[in-house]
C-alpha positions in Angstrom: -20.5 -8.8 -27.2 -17.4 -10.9 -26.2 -15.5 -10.5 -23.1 -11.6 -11.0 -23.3 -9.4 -13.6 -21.0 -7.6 -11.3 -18.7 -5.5 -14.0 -17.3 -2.7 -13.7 -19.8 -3.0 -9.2 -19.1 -2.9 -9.3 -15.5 -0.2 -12.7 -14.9 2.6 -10.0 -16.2 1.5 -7.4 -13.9 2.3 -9.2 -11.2 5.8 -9.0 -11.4 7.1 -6.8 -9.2 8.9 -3.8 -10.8 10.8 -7.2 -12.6 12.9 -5.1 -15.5 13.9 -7.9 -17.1 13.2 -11.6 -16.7 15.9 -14.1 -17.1 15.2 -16.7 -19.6 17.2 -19.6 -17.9 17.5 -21.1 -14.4 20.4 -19.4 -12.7 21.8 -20.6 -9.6 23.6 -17.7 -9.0 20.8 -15.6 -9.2 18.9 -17.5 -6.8 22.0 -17.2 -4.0 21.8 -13.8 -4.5 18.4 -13.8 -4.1 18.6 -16.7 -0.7 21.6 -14.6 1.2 19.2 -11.6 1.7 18.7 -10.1 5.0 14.9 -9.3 4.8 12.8 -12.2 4.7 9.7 -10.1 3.1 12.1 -9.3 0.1 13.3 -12.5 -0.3 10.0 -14.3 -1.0 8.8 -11.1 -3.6 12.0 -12.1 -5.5 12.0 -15.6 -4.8 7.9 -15.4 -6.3 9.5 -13.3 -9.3 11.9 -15.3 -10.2 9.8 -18.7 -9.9 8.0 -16.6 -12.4 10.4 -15.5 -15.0 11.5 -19.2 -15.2 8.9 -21.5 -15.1 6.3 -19.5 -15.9 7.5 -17.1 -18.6 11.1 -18.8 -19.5 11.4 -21.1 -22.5 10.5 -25.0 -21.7 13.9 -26.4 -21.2 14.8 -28.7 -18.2 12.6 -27.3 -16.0 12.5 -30.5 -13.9 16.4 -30.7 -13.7 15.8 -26.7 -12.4 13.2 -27.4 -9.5 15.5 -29.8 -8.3 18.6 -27.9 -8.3 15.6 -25.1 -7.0 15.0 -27.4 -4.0 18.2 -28.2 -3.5 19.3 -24.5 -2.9 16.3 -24.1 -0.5 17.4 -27.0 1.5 20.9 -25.3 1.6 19.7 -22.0 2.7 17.3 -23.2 4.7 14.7 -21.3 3.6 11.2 -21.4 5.8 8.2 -22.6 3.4 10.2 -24.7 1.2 7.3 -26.9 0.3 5.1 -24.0 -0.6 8.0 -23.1 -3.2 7.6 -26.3 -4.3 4.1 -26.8 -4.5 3.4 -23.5 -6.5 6.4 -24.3 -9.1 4.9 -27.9 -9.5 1.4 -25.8 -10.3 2.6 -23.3 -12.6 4.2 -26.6 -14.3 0.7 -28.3 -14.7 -0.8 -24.7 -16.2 1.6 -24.6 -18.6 0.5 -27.7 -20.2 -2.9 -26.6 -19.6 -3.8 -29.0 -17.0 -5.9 -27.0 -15.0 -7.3 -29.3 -12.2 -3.9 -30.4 -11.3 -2.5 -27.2 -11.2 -5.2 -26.3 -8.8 -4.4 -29.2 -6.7 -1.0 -28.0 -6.1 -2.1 -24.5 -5.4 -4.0 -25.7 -2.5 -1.4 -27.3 -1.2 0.9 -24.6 -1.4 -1.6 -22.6 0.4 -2.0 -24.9 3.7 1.3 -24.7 3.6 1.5 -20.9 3.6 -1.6 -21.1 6.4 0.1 -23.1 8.2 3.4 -20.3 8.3 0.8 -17.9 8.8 3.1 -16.0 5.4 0.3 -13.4 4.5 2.7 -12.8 1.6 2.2 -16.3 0.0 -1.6 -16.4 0.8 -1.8 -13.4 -1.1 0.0 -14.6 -3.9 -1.1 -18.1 -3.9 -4.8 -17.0 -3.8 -4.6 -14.7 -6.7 -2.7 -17.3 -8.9 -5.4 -19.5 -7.9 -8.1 -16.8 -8.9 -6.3 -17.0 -12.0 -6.7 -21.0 -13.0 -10.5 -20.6 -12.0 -10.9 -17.7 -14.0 -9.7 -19.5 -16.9 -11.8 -22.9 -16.2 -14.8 -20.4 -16.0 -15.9 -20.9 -12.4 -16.3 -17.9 -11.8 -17.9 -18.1 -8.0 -14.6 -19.8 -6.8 -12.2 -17.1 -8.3 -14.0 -14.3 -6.9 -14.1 -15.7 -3.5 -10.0 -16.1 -4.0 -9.6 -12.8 -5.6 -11.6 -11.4 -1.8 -9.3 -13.5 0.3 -6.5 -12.2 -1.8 -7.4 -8.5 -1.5 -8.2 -9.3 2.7 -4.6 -10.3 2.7 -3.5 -7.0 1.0 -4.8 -5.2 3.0 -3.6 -7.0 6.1 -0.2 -6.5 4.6 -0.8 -2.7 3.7 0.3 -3.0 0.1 -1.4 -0.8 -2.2 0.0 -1.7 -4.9 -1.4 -5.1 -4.3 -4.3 -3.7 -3.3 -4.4 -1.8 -6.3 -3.9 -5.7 -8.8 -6.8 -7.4 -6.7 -9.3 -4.7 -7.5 -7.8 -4.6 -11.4 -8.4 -8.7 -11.2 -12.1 -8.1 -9.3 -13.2 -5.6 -11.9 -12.6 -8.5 -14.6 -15.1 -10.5 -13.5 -17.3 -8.1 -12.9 -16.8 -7.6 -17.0 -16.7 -10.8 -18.0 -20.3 -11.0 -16.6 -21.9 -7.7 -18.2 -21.5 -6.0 -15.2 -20.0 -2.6 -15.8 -20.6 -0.4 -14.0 -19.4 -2.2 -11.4 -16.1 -3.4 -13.3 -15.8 0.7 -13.7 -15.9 1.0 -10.1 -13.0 -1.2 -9.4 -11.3 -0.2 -11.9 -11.5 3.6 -10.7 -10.7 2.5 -7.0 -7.9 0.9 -8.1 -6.6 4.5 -10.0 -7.2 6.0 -6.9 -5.4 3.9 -5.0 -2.3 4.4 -7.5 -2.6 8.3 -6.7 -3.2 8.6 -3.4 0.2 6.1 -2.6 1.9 8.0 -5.6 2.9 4.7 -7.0 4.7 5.5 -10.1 3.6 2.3 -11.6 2.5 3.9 -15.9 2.1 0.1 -16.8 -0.4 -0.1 -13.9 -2.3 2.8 -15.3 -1.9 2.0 -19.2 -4.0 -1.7 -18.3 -7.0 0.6 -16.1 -7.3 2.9 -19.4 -7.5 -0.1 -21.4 -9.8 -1.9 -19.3 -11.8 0.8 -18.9 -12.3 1.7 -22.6 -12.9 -2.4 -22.8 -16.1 -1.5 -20.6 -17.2 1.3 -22.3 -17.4 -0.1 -25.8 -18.8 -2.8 -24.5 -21.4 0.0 -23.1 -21.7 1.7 -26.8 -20.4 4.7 -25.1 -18.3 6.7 -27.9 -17.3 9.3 -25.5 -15.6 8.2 -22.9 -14.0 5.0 -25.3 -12.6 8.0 -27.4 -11.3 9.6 -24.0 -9.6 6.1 -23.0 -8.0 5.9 -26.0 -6.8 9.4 -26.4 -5.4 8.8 -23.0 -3.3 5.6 -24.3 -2.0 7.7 -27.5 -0.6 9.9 -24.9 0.8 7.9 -22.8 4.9 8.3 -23.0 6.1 4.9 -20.8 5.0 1.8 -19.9 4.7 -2.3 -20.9 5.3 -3.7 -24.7 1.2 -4.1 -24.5 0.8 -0.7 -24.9 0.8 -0.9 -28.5 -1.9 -3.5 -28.3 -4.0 -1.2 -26.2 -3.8 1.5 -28.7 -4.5 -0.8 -31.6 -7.1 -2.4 -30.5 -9.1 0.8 -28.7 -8.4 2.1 -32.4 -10.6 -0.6 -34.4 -12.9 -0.4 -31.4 -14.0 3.1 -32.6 -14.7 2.0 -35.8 -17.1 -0.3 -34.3 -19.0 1.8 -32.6 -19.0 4.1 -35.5 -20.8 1.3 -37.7 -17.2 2.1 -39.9 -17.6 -1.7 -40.4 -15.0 -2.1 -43.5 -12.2 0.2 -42.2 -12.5 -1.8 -38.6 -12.1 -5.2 -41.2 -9.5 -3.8 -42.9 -8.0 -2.8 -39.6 -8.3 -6.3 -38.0 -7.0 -8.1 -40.3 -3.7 -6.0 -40.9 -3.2 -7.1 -36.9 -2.7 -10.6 -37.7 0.5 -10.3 -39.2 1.3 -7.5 -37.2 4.4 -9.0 -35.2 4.0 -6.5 -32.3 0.5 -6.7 -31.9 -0.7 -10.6 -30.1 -3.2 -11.3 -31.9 -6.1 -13.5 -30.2 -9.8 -14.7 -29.9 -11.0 -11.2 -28.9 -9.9 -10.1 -32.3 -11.2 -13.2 -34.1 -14.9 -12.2 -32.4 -14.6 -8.9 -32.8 -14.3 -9.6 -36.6 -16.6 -11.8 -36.5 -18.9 -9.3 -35.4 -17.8 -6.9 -38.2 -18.4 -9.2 -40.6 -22.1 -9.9 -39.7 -23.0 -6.1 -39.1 -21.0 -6.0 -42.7 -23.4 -8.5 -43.9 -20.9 -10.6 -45.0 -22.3 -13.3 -43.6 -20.3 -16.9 -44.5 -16.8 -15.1 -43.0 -18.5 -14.1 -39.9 -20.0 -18.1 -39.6 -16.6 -19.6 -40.5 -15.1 -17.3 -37.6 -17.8 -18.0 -35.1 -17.6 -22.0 -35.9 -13.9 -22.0 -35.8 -14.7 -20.1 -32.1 -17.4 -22.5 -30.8 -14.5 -25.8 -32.0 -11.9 -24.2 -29.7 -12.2 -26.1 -26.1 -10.7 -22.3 -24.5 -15.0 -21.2 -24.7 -16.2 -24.9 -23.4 -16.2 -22.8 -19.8 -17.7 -19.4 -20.6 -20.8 -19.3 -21.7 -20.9 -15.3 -21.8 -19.2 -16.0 -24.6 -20.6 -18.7 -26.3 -23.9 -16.5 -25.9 -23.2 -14.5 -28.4 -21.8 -16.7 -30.7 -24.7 -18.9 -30.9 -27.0 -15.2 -31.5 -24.5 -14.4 -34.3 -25.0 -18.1 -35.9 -28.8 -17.7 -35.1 -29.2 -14.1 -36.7 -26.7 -15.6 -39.9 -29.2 -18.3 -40.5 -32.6 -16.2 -40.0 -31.1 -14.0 -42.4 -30.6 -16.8 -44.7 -33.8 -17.9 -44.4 -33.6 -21.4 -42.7 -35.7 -21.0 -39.9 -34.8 -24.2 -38.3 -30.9 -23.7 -38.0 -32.2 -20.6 -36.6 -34.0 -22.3 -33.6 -31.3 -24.4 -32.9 -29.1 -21.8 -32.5 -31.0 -19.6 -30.7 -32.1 -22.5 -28.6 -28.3 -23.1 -27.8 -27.9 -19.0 -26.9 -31.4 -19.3 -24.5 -29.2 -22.5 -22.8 -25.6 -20.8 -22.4 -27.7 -17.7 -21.1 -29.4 -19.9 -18.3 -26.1 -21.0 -17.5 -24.6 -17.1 -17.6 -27.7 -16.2 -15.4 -26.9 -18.8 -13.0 -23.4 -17.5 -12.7 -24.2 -14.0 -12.3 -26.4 -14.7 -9.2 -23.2 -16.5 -7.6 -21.4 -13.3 -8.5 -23.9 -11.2 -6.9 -24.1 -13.0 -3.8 -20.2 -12.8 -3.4 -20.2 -9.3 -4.6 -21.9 -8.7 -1.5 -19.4 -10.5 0.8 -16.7 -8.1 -0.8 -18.6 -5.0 -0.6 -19.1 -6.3 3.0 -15.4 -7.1 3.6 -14.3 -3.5 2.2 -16.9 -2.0 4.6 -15.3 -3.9 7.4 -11.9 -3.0 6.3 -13.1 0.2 6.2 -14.0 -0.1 9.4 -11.2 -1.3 11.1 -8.8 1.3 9.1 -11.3 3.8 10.7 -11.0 2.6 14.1 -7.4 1.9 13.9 -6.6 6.1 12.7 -9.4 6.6 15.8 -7.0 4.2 18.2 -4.3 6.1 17.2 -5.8 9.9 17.3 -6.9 8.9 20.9 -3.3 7.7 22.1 -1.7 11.1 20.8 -4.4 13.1 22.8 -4.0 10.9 25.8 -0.4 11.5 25.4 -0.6 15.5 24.6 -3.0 15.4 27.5 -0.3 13.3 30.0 3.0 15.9 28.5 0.4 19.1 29.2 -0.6 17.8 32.8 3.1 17.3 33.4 4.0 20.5 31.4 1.3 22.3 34.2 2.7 20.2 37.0 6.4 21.2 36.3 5.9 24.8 36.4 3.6 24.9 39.2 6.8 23.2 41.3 8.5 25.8 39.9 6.5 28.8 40.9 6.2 27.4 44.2 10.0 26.6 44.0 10.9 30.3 43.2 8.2 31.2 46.1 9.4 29.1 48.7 13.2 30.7 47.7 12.0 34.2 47.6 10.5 33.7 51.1 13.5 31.9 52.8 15.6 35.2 51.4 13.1 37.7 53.1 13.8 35.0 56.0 17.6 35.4 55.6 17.4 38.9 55.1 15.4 39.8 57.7 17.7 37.9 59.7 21.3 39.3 58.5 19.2 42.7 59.0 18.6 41.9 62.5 22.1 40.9 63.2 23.5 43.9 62.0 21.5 45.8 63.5 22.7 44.1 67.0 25.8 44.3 66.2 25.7 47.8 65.3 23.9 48.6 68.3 25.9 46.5 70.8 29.5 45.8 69.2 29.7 49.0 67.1 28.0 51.7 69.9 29.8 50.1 72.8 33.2 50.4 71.3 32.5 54.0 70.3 31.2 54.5 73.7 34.5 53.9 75.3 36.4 56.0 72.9 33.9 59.2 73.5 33.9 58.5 77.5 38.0 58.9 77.3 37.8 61.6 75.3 35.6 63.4 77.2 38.0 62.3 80.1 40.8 63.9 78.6 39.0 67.3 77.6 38.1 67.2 80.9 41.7 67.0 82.7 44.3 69.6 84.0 47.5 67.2 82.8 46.2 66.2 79.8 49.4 64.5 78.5 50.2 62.5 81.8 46.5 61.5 81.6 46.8 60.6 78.1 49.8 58.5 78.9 47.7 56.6 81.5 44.7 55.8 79.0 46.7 55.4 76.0 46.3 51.8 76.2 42.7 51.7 76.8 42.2 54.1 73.8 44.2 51.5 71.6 42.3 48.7 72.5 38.4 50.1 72.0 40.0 51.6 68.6 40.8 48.2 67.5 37.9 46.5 69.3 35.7 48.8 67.0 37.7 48.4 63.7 37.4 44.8 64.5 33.2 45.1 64.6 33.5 47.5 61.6 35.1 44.7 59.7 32.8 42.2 60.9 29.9 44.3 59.8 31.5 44.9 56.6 32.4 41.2 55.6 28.2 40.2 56.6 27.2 43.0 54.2 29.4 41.9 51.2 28.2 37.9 51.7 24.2 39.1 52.0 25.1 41.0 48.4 26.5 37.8 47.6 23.9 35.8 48.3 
């Protein structure tokens, strides 16, 4: 079985939420883009847009558009100018397929990025750069910059990022007959989408796909015939959709041994103009054609296959294109061909074999690096659990401390008013018994005076004045009494 070149699924995916791409260099558009506040948001459209135009736009005066490019840069004074520079210059050398170069200037862009510490650009300069050694087959070097790529993810808390890394991780995984693992990324990655509610349906049409990619690979009818039920029914996402469903289609022919209908199928794809047609198609009809027994078709596919320089750097897949030519030629009867060919298989198998051990060592580094990350999320929702019980501890002491003040507040008060009471108690009491009795004293010794006396008018006369002045000498304490009682109600 073949693997497919993700590189050309996953590049688009990367976009983000890019509705539509311009096709020209705009200056305009890059002002716009340059006179924005946030400096994040400026380098994730600035990174679009690079996109849209020299990766995805139409090859027209690119060169007289990285100038202009710089130019605005300079203008704007934007920070990382060079690393702009640097990853335009490498998407340049991709596009004419010069793949060392364009690894060059990737590097460069990401000392550059180092340098700014821009966890952003390391992210996204490390996954293009996963990318380029996907494609030239070296496979050790793009997983360890698809692990770098997903450290800086996390580091940024993105998980939609998060969730492209472990799409891109899971690929090699496949690429290498690795499934179950590839399944496993693929699956975090969906979990990822739900548990941040990311309403990204393009995100989860290419995780269907993929997955239903490993399970025919795995002969397993079931779930390929749940994958691609789920793509039938899905209602949004990218223009590949129609691909997906297309080719998950013929795929169940496949694995039905429906060899002719999956030929007939194949074929009517390749002047299908909404289905891209590629070398996945041109193996898997290579492999129809043999398990067809029509033999010469499936040998002029797999030749036409082995002359394309695109497989010079996979031998997974050159594996099972020398198998096919060996089977083709011991059914034929010509032994030695048959050797040969199988001879070439046993040689790109060492080579796959070799590659799978380098994948497995740095599988182990991820697994290790998730652990850690793990880890460190762990410790960091621990760090944060323990400062909100320090604090609820800190607000309950003080919560305790402000109400005992209070009690012993309302205490202390309560005692100073049996204190002031006691003491407006005791004055009255004097007062009564000094002022008020004295007063009334007087006036019962001059009445008893005048009860007493023959004349009691000229006596009367005589102590009138005396009389007078304890009356009002006692309405005066009365008053006195009366004014104490009404502030002690006060109070």
């Amino acid at each position: 079985m073949f693997k497919k070149i993700y590189v050309i699924l996953l590049w688009p995916c990367l976009a983000f939420h890019l509705k539509a791409a311009p096709l020209s260099f705009k200056p305009d558009s890059v002002t716009t883009i340059l006179k924005l506040s946030n400096q994040n948001l400026k380098e994730r459209r600035l990174i679009n847009y690079i996109r849209s135009i020299w990766q995805e736009g139409p090859a027209v005066n690119l060169d007289g558009a990285k100038t202009e490019f710089d130019k605005l840069l300079v203008d704007y004074n934007m920070p990382n100018k060079a690393a702009f520079n640097y990853f335009i210059e490498s998407i340049c050398q991709n596009r004419v397929l010069h793949i060392k170069e364009a690894e060059n200037w990737l590097v460069r862009a990401i000392d550059e990025a180092e340098k700014a510490d821009d966890h952003y650009l390391l992210y996204t300069f490390f996954t293009h750069l996963g990318f380029l050694q996907t494609y030239a087959g070296n496979t050790i070097n793009a997983v360890s910059s698809f692990r770098i790529a997903k450290k800086e993810a996390i580091t940024l808390k993105d998980a939609y990022l998060e969730v492209l890394i472990d799409i891109n991780i899971s690929d090699i995984y496949y690429r290498n007959n690795l499934y179950n693992q590839s399944l496993f990324y693929l699956t975090q990655a969906l979990w990822l989408i739900n548990q941040h509610r990311l309403h990204e349906q393009r995100l989860k049409n290419a995780i269907y796909y993929n997955k239903a990619e490993n399970y025919f690979r795995m002969n397993n009818i079931d779930s390929l015939k749940k994958y691609n039920a789920m793509l039938h029914d899905a209602s949004s996402g990218t223009f590949r959709l129609y691909g997906y469903r297309k080719r998950t289609d013929y795929y169940l022919q496949l694995l039905y041994h429906n060899y002719q209908p999956a030929i007939k199928a194949i074929t009517a794809l390749q002047t299908d103009t909404l289905y891209r047609y590629d070398d996945t198609d041109e193996q898997n009809l290579a492999d129809a054609y043999y398990n067809e027994g029509i033999l010469d078709s499936a040998k002029n596919i797999v030749n036409r296959l082995l002359a394309n320089k695109a497989q010079n750097n996979h031998p997974e897949i050159k594996l099972h294109l020398y198998r096919v030519l060996g089977g083709i030629a011991e059914q034929r009867g010509d032994y030695k061909q048959a050797t040969y060919n199988f001879k070439m298989a046993m040689l790109q198998s060492e080579d796959h074999i070799s590659r799978l051990t380098q994948v497995g060592n740095i599988s182990a580094e991820i697994k290790t690096d998730e652990m850690e990350g793990t880890y460190l999320h762990k410790e960091e929702v621990y760090q944060r659990q323990r400062l909100w019980l320090i604090l609820l501890v800190v607000v309950a002491i003080f919560i305790i401390v402000t109400i005992a003040m209070f009690y012993r507040n309302i205490k202390q008060r309560r005692y100073y008013e049996r204190l002031l009471f006691t003491s407006h108690q005791e004055e009255l009491a004097f007062i009564n018994s000094h002022e008020v009795r004295r007063h009334l004293s007087n006036i019962l010794g001059i009445v008893d005076i005048l009860k007493q006396s023959d004349d009691k008018c000229a006596d009367y006369l005589q102590i009138e004045d005396y009389l007078m002045t304890a009356a009002q000498e006692l309405d005066t304490s009365i008053k006195n009494i009366s004014e104490k009682l009404d502030r002690q109600h006060e109070a």
